[in-house]
N, C-alpha and C positions, 0 to 999 in steps of 0.2 A: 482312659480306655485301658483296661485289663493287658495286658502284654498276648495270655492264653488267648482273650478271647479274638485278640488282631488277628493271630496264627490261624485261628479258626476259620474267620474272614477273609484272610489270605488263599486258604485254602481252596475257601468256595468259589473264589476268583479262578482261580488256578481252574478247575474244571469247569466254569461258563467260558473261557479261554478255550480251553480242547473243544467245546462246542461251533468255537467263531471259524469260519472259510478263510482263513488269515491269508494274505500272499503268500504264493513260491520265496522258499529262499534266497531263486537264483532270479525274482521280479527285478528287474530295474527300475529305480525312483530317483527323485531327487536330495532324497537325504542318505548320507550315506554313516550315519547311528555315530558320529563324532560330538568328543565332549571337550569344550575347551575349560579346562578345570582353572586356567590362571583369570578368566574373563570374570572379572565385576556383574554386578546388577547392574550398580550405573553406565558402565563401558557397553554393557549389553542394551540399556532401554535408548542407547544416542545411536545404536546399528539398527534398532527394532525401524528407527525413521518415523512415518506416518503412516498407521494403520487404520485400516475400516473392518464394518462388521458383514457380518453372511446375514443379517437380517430379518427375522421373521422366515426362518427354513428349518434348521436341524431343533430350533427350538419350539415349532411350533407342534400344537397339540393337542387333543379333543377328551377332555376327563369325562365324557358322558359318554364316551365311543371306543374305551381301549380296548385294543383288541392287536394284541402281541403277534399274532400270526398275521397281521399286515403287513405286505411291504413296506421298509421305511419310505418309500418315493411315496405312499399315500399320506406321510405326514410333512414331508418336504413341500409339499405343494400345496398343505391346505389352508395355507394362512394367504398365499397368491402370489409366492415363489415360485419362479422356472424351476426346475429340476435342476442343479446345480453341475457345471462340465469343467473338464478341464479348461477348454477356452475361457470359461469366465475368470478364471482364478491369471489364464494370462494374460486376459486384459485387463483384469484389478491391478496386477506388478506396472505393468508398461503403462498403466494410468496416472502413476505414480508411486502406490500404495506398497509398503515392504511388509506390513505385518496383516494378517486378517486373525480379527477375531471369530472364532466359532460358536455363538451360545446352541447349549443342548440342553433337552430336556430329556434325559434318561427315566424317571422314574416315571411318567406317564407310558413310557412303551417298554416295561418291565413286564419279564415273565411272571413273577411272583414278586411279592412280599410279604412272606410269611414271617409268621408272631412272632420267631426268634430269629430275625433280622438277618435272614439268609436270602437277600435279595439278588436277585439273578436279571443283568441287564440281558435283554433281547440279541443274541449274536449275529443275528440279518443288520438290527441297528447302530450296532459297535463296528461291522462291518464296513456298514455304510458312511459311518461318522468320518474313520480310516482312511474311506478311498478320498473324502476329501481333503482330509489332512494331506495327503502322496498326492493331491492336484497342484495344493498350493506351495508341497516343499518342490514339486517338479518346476514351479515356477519363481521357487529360490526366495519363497519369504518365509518369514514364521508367524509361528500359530497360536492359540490361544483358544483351548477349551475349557470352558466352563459347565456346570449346572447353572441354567438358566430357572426361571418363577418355575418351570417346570410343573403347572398344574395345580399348585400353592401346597405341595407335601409340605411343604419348611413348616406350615403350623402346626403339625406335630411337634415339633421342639416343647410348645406351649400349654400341650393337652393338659388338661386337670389328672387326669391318669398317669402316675410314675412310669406304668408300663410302656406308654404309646410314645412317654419322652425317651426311654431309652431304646426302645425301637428305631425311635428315630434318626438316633446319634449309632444305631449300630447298622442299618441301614446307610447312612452318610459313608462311613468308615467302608463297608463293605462294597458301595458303588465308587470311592476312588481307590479302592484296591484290585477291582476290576479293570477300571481306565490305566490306572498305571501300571499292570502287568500289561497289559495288551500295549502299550507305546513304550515298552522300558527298552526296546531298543533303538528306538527312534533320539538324533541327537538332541543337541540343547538347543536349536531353533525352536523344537516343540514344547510349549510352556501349561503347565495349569494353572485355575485359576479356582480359587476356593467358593467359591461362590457369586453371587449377583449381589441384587439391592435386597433381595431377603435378609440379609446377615443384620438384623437388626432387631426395631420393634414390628418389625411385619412376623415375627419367629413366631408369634401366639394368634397370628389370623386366621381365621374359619376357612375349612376347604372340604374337597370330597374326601380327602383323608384323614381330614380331624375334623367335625363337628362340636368339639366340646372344647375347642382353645377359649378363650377369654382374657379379653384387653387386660381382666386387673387381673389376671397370676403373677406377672414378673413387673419392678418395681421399673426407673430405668437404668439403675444399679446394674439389677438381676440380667438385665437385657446384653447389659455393655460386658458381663462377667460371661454369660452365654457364649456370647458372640466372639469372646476372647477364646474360648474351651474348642468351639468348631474350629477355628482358624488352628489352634495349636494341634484338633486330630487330624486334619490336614495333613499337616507339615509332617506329621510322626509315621502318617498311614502311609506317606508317599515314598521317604524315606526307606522304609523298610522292606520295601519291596525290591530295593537293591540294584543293582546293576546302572543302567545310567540316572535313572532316576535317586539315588543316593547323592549324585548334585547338580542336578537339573534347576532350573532357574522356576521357583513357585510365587507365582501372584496371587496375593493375601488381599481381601475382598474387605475393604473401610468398612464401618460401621454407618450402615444405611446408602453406602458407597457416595456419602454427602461428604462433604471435605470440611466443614464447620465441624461436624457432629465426628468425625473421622479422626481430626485435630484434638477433642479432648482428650483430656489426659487419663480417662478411664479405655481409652481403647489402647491397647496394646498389642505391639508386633508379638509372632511368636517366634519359642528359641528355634535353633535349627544345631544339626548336626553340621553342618557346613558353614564357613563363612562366606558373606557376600553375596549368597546365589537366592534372595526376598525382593521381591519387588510390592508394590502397594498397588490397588486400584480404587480409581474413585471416578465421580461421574459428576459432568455438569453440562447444564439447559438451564444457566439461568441467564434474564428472567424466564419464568415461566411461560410468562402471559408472551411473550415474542416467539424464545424457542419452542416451546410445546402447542401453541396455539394450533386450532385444527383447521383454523383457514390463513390466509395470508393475510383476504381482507379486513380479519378479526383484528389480526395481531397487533399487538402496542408496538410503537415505533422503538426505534434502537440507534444508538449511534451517537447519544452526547457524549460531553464529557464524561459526564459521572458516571456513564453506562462505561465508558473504556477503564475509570477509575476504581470501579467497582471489579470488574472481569482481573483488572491487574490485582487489586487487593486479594481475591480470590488466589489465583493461582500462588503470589508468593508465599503465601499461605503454607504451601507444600516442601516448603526448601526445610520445614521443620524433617519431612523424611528424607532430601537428599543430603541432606548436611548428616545425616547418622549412616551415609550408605548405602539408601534404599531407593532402587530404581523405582523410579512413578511412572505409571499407566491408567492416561485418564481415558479408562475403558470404553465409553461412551461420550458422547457430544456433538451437539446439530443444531444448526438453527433450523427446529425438519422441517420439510416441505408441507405446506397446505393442502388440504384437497383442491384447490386453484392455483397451484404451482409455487414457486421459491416466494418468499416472504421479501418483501423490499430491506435490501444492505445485508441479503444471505451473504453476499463473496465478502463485505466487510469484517462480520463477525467471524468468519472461519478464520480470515488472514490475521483478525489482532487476535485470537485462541492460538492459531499456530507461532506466530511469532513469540505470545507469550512461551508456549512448553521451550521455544528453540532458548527465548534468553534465561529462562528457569529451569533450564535439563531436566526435562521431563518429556513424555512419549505418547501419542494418542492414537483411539480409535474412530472414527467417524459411524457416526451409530447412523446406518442406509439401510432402508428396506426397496431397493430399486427407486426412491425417489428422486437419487442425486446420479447417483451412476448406474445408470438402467441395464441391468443384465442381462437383457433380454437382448437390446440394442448393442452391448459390449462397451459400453460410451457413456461421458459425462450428456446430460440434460440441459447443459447451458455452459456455451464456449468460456466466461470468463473462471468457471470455477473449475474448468477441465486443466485451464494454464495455469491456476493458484495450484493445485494438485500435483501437475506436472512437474512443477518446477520447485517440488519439496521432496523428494525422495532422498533416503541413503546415497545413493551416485551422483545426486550434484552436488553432495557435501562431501564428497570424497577427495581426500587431501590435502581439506581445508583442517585450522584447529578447532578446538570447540570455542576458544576466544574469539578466531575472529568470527564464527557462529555466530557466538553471543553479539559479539560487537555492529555487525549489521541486524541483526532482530531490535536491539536497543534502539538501530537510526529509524528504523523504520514504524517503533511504538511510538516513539518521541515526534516525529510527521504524523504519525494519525491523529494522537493527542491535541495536537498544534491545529489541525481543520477543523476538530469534530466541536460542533457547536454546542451552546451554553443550555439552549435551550432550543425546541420545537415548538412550544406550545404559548402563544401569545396573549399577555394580559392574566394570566397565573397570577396566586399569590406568592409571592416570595415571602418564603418562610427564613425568619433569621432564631435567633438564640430569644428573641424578647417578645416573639410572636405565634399564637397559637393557631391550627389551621384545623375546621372540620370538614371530612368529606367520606362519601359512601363507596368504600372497597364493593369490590364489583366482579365475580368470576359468571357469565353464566353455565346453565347447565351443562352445556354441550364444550365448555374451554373456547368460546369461539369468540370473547369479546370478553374483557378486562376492560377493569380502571385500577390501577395503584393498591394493589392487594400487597400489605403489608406493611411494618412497623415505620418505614421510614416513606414519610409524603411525598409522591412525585407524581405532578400534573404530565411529565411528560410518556408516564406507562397508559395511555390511551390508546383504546382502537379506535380508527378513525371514523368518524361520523356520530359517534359519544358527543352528546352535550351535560355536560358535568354544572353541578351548581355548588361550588364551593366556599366556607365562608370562614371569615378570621371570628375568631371567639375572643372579645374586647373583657369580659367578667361574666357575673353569673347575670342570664336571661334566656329568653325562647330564641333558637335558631332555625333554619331550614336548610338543608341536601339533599344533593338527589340527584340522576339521572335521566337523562330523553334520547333510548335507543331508535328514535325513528329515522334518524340521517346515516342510521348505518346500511350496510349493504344486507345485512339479511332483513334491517326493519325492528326487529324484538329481539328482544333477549329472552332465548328459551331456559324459560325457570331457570333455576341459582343455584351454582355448584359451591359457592360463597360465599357470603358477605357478612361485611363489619362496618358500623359507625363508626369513627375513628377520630380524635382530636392529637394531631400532631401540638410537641411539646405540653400536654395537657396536665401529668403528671408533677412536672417540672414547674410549671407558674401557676399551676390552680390544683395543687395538692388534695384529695382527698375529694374532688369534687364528684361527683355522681351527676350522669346524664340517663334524664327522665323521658321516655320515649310519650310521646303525645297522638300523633298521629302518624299512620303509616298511608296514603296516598298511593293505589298502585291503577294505571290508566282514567284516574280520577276521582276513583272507588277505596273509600273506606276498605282498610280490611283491617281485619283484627288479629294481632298478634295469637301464636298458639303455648302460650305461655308468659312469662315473666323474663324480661331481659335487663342483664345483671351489667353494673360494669365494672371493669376489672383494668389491667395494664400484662402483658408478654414480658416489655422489655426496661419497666421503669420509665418510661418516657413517655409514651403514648398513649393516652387515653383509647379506651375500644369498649364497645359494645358487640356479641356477637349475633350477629340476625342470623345466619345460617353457618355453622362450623363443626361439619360432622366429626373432624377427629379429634375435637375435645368433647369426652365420652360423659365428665361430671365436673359440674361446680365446682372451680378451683379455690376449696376451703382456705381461709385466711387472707385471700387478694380478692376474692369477689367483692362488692358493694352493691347496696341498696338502700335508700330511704326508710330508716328505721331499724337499721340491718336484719330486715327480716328476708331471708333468703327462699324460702317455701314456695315454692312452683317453679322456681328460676331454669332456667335452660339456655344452652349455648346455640338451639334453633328455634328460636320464637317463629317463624318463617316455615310455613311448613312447606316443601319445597314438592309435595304431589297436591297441591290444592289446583283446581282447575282455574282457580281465577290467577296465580300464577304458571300458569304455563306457556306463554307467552304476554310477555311484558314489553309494552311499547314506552312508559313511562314508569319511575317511579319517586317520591317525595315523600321526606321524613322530616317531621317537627318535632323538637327535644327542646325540654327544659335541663339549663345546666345552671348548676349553682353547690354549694357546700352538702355537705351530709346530714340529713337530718332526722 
């Protein structure tokens, strides 16, 4: 970014500013605009404590309906948020909670954005954003705004048009030079945050803003190099606006805010004028199929070993940013509630997540949209997760060190590890190093009922009432798998957000082999594939077939396989997932021939 053209942007903030109702000078609030300039990132993300989010409120927002002369309260409520009060922000503190997160969505309730990126946030909405922030400093936590999906602008980054990409990035620039004049003299409790889970390859996805992004513009090179360029105008836009904001504490939004993909080594922090004052975000719900699940009764169980050993492996993951200085802010995370309430071993998974950030110095937000702590009610949903909450705040760790922190978080992973069981699921195949295992990955359409979607086999990701047919692959011959949704709670699996044939260690002892799809069995009925399915491996290990997998967009040239290697017709959705005969699937059964390449 041109230095002129910041000043220029600067500017135009500077007068959507003279537009905003700002406070009296002589308002009292609870922040009283102090900078602790010797205070760390990390000394700052172990005071932040345990934060939540304001949930589906300042972010919510209607791209078919904007309409800037709205009251903000018309987009605060329409996603099925109360109207946000000061009482709620002080019952979020006294609930335990020191930090709240704010996602917004600014550019959906924009006065303009016009073609040379002179965007002008809404001063009723900046307003409004405001009085929240002075709710939650009056209740003595800090804050955390962000640009939320905010209406999917970010796929501008992506346009095929040079024009619309740098609109975009001048637009970016000019709505955080708006937010940080409007907050530059609000203290260091108030933090930004560069973005959401857009910061990634979501930057070229189709929206009402860009119609002409496309998956193949940016490699995922181009993406991770992108994603480095926002974050660093960021840091530059915020900086220069001066005053306290010159060293305010900014959180730098991971790349895809996935902590795997976050952790490579193409993603990079950016510089800063200050030392110390970067923190990181990233976000986790995994598994999916438990946290994200949109019933309880869907959900795949949670709670073995592997499930506690997997969540630790995750999180240490991160000490690559706290070991170079950089507070961590796992901005998001829930095992979220069901449409039928808490998922079974919600208050477990919270407690081994928190305990992990407490023994890994790191800092979280609990992503609620009134499911957990009803803001309505001012109160937790369920007494045991009101006392987990209770009794993590900043003030009961007041005066202790962060050793001995650390040192009760560690006794207390080390007791969950020690109960939590080997397995759930009885008469499995145990898969070892010298045994192959087939079975049908299984999302359906609605996220409401999993089986083991992914590279590594585990009978125990099941929702309950699944009858799985799983089978050990002994060399090359005809197999069967398959699923019988009928002992679940809703009965069917509504059509398939999903699925993959899978051969754990397939790659590994039957090199090269190619699985031949025969027949597809769906409530007893013949159906016919809508194309040619290829198989291929993700991770070198696993054999897969892909029956429905929307976000692989083409035939992955050089690892695909086929009989003959003739690749012509092949597709990553042989499944066509609007067919009427699956739309609700009560069963379904797959016969494959597996054997060498021929």
């Amino acid at each position: 970014m041109k230095k002129t053209l910041l000043m220029r942007l600067m500017c135009l903030a500077l007068m959507a500013l003279l537009m905003c109702t700002c406070a009296a000078a002589d308002e009292v609030t609870g922040d009283d605009g102090s900078i602790r300039s010797d205070l760390t990132a990390l000394e700052v993300s172990r005071l932040m404590g345990n934060g939540t989010n304001l949930g589906n409120t300042m972010e919510a927002c209607n791209t078919n309906a904007i309409a800037p002369g709205n009251s903000p309260l018309t987009y605060e409520v329409s996603w099925g948020q109360p109207v946000t009060t000061q009482e709620m922000l002080t019952a979020l503190k006294a609930a335990g909670f020191d930090t709240v997160r704010i996602p917004v969505a600014w550019m959906t309730n924009a006065t303009t954005l016009a073609i040379d990126g002179s965007y002008i946030i809404d001063p009723a909405y900046l307003d409004r954003v405001a009085e929240i922030v002075d709710y939650a400093r009056n209740a003595g936590m800090y804050v955390i705004i962000n640009d939320h999906w905010d209406g999917g602008w970010w796929g501008m980054f992506g346009s095929e048009s040079a024009e619309t990409r740098q609109l975009a990035m001048d637009a970016y620039v000019g709505m955080w030079a708006q937010i940080a004049i409007r907050f530059a003299d609000y203290s260091d409790y108030v933090i930004f945050e560069s973005a959401n889970e857009e910061l990634g390859t979501r930057l070229d996805e189709n929206s009402v803003y860009c119609s002409d992004s496309v998956t193949t513009y940016m490699t995922h090179d181009e993406y991770y190099a992108l994603a480095n360029q926002i974050n660093q105008a960021f840091v530059d836009t915020v900086r220069m606006t001066g005053g306290n904001n010159a060293e305010r504490f900014l959180l730098i939004a991971g790349f895809n805010t996935n902590i795997d993909q976050t952790c490579d080594e193409r993603f990079k922090m950016p510089t800063d004028t200050v030392e110390n004052k970067l923190l990181l975000s990233v976000h986790y719900y995994d598994p999916w199929s438990y946290a994200g699940a949109t019933t309880a009764a869907g959900a795949t169980a949670w709670g073995t070993r592997g499930d506690y050993e997997y969540m630790d492996g995750q999180m240490q993951k991160l000490t690559k940013f706290t070991k170079q200085g950089y507070g961590v802010v796992i901005g998001e995370y829930a095992a979220l509630p069901g449409s039928d309430g808490l998922k079974a071993n919600t208050v477990a998974y919270h407690q081994r997540f928190l305990d992990l950030c407490d023994y890994y110095d790191l800092t979280s937000c609990l992503w609620d949209c009134s499911g957990m702590f009803v803001r309505r009610d001012l109160a937790f949903c369920d007494d045991e997760l009101s006392a987990l909450y209770g009794g993590r705040n900043a003030a009961s760790e007041e005066g202790k060190s962060y050793a001995d922190i650390q040192a009760a978080a560690k006794a207390s992973l080390d007791a969950g590890l020690e109960a939590a069981p080997t397995t759930f699921v009885k008469d499995a195949i145990v898969l070892t190093d010298e045994t192959a295992v087939a079975w049908l990955m299984w999302n359906d359409g609605g996220w409401a009922l999993s089986y083991s979607v992914g590279d590594d086999y585990n009978p125990d990701s099941i929702s309950a009432g699944m009858k799985v047919t799983d089978v050990e692959i002994t060399g090359p011959g005809t197999y069967t798998v398959g699923i019988d949704f009928s002992g679940t709670q809703q009965g069917v699996s509504n059509s398939v957000a999903f699925s993959a044939l899978a051969i754990a260690n397939g790659e590994v002892l039957f090199p090269g082999y190619v699985i031949d799809i025969k027949e597809v069995l769906i409530d007893g009925e013949v159906y016919r594939l809508k194309g040619r399915a290829y198989t291929t491996s993700d991770n070198g290990v696993t054999t897969r077939v892909n029956l429905y997998n929307e976000w692989v967009t083409a035939v992955p040239v050089g690892t695909a396989r086929m009989h003959y290697g003739n690749l012509a017709g092949a597709t990553p959705t042989p499944i066509n997932r609007n067919d009427a005969a699956i739309a609700q699937i009560h069963s379904i059964y797959i016969t494959f021939e597996y054997g060498p390449q021929k």
